[in-house]
C-alpha positions as CSV (number, residue, x, y, z in Angstrom):
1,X,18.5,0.9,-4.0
2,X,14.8,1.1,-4.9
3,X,15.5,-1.3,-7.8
4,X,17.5,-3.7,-5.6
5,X,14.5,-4.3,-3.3
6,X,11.9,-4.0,-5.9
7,X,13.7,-7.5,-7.2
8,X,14.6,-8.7,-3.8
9,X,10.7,-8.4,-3.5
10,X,9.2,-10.0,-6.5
11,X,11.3,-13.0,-5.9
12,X,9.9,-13.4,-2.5
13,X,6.6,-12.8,-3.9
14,X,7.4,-15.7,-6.9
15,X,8.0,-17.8,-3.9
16,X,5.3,-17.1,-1.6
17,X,7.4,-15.8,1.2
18,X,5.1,-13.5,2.9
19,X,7.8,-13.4,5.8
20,X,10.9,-12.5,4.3
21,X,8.9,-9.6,3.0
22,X,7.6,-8.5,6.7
23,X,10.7,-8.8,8.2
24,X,12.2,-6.6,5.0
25,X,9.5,-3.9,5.9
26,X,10.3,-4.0,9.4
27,X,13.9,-3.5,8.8
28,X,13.3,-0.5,6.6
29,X,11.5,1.3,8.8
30,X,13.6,0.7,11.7
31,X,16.0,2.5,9.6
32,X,14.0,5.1,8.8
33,X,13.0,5.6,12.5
34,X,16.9,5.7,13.3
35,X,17.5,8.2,10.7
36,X,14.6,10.5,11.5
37,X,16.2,10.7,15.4
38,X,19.3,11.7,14.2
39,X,20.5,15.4,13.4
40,X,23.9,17.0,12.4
41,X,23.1,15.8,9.1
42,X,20.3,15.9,6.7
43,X,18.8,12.9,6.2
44,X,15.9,13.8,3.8
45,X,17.5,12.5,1.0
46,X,18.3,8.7,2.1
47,X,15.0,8.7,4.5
48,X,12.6,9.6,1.3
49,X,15.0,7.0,-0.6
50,X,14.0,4.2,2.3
51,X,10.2,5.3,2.3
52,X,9.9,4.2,-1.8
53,X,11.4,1.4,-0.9
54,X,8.9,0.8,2.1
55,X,6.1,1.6,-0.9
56,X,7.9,-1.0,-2.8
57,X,7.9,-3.5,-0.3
58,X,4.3,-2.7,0.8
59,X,3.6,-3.4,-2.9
60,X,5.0,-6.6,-3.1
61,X,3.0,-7.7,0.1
62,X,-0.2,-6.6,-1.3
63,X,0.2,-8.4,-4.7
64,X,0.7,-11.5,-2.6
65,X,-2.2,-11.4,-0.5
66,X,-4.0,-10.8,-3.9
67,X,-2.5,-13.8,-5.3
68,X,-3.6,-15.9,-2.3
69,X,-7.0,-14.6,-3.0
């Protein structure tokens, strides 16, 4: 899904939208919290998938703030 959201992210960056990429960060690591409370299951695999995407993300907000610059 890392691709998914590195597009989802450059479009909000191409429009400016700092907060539709906030609120996108913020989701992703409420799911990562969730996932990292949970056990019967290992979760390593889709919890390292969410934390690129929380990289990607993170990325997408720092290109913007440069842009603004």
């Amino acid at each position: 899904m890392s691709k998914a959201i590195k597009q989802i992210g450059n479009s909000y960056v191409g429009l400016g939208n700092r907060q539709k990429l906030e609120d996108l960060l913020m989701h992703r690591h409420e799911l990562a919290a969730d996932l990292k409370m949970e056990s019967g299951f290992d979760f390593r695999l889709p919890i390292g998938q969410i934390e690129e995407e929380i990289a990607a993300i993170e990325e997408g907000i720092a290109r913007l703030l440069r842009r603004r610059d």
